[in-house]
C-alpha positions in Angstrom: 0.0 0.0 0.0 1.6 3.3 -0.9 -1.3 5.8 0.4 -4.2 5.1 2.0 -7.6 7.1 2.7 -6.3 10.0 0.6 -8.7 12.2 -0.6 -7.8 15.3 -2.6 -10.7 18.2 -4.4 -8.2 20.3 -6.5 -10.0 23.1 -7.2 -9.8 25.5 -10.5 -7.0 28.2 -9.9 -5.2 26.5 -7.5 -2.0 24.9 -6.9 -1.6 22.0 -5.0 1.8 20.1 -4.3 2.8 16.9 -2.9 5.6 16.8 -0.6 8.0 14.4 0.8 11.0 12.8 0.4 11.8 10.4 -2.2 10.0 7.0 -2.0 7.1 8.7 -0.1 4.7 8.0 -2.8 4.6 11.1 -4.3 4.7 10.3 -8.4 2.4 7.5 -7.3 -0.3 9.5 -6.6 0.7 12.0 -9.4 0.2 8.6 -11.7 -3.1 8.0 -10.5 -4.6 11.4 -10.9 -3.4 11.7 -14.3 -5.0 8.4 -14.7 -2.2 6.8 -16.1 -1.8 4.2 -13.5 -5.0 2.7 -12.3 -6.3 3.3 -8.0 -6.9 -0.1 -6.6 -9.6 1.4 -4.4 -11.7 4.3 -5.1 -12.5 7.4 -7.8 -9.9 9.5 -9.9 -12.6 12.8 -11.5 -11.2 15.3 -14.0 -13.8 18.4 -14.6 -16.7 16.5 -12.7 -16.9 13.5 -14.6 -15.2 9.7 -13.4 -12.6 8.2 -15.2 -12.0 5.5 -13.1 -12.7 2.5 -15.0 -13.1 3.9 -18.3 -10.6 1.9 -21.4 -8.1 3.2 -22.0 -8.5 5.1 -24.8 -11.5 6.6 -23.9 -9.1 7.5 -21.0 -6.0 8.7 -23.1 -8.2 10.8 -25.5 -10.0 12.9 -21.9 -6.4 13.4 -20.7 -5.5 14.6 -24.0 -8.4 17.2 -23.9 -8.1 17.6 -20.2 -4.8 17.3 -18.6 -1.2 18.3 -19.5 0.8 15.9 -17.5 4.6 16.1 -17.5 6.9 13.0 -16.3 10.0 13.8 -13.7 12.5 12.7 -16.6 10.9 15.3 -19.0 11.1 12.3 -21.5 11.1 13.6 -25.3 10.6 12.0 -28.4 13.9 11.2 -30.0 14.2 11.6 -33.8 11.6 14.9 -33.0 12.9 18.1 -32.6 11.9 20.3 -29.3 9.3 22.2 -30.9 7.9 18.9 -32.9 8.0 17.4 -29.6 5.8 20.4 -28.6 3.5 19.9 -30.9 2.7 16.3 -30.6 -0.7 16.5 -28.5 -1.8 18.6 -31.4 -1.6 15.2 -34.0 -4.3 13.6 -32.7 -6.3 16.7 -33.7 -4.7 17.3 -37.1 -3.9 20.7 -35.5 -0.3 21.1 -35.2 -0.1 23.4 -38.0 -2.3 26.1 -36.1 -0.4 25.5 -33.2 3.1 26.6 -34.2 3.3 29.6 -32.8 1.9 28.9 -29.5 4.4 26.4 -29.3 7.2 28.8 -30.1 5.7 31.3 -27.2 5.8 28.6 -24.8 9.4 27.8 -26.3 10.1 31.2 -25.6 8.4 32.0 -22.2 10.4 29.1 -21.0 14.0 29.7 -22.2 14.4 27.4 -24.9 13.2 28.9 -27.9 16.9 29.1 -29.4 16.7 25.3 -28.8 13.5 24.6 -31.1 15.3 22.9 -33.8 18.1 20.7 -31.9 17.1 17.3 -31.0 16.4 15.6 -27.6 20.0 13.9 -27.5 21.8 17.4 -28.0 19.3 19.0 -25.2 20.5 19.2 -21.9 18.1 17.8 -18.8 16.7 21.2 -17.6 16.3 21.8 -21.4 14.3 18.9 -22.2 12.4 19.0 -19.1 11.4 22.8 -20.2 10.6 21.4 -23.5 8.6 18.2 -21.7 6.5 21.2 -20.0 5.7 23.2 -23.2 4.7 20.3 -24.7 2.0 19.7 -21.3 0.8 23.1 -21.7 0.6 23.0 -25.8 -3.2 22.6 -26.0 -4.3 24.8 -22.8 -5.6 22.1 -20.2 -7.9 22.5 -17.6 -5.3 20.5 -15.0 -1.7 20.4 -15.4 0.0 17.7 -13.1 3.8 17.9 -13.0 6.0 15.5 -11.7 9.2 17.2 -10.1 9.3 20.0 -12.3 11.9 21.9 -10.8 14.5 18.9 -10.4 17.1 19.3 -13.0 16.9 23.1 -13.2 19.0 25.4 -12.0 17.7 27.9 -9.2 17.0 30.3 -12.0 15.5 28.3 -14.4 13.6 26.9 -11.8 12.4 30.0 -10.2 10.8 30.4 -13.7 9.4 27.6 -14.1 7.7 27.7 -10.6 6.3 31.8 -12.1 5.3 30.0 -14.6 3.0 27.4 -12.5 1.6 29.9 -10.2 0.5 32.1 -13.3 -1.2 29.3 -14.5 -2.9 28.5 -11.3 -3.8 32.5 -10.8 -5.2 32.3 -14.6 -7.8 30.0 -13.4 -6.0 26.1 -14.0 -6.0 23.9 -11.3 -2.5 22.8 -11.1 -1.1 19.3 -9.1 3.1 19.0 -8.2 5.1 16.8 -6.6 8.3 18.3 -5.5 10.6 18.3 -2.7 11.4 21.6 -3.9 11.1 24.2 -1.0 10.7 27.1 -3.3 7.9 24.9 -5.3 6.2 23.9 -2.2 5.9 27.1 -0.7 4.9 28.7 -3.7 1.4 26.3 -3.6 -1.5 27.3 -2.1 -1.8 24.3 0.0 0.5 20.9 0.1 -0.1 17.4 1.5 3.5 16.2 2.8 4.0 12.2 2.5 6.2 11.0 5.3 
């Protein structure tokens, strides 16, 4: 059992982190809320309506449309460039082309626009987990969950990135971290600490 009895309303403009140390269950409960890892016991809800038991593609296709989810290794695509990388939840849609230049701006907002042509193996970590985020944020989400955001960023870079998420929760998104990053964690409205 990695939690138990945990119950969690994340409400529209918020942030919300989960603390602890490694191993605390953290990116577990990250996994299940982005509905990527199935709960043994109860409900995961995104926007008022139950995903818990739904296939999985009905699943993948509501996350697609609902949540932008980023991983703690801010994994990329290889063989795709950072802003094709971007611009992959857009396929789906057959809207990538429309989305270019939002992609760029997020490029941009987050330091790595002069990196939008290289490819993943010539990125460094805080630069691919930068890209990993644009590419959560690409089609506007309702929810963005993100795994450790801050980990392989410098102070500055992740000082940004944690602007970043706290504009987005002020804009109205509900946003969800794990972090053991004090900056990140103080920076959330409210925080549930895993021993």
């Amino acid at each position: 059992t990695i939690v138990d009895d945990y119950n969690l309303v994340l409400e529209a403009g918020r942030m919300h982190c989960l603390a602890g140390r490694s191993g605390s269950g953290k990116t577990s409960i990250l996994r299940v809320a982005a509905g990527l890892v199935p709960a043994t016991t109860g409900t995961v809800e995104w926007t008022g309506s139950v995903i818990t038991g739904q296939p999985d593609d009905t699943i993948t296709r509501r996350r697609r449309d609902t949540v932008g989810y980023l991983d703690q290794g801010g994994v990329l695509i290889p063989g795709l460039t950072a802003l094709e990388n971007v611009l992959l939840p857009a396929v789906p849609g057959k809207n990538a082309k429309q989305l270019v230049r939002r992609a760029t701006d997020l490029l941009h907002q987050l330091g790595v626009d002069g990196r939008a042509n290289s490819y993943p193996e010539k990125l460094s970590g805080g630069e691919r987990q930068r890209v990993a985020l644009a590419r959560a944020l690409l089609l506007e989400p309702a929810i963005v969950m993100a795994d450790e955001p801050t980990a392989s960023l410098d102070r500055t870079s992740a000082d940004a990135v944690i602007a970043l998420l706290r504009g987005l929760a002020d804009s109205g998104i509900a946003v969800l971290v794990a972090a053991h990053d004090q900056h990140l964690i103080d920076a959330a409205d409210s925080r549930t600490t895993l021993a």
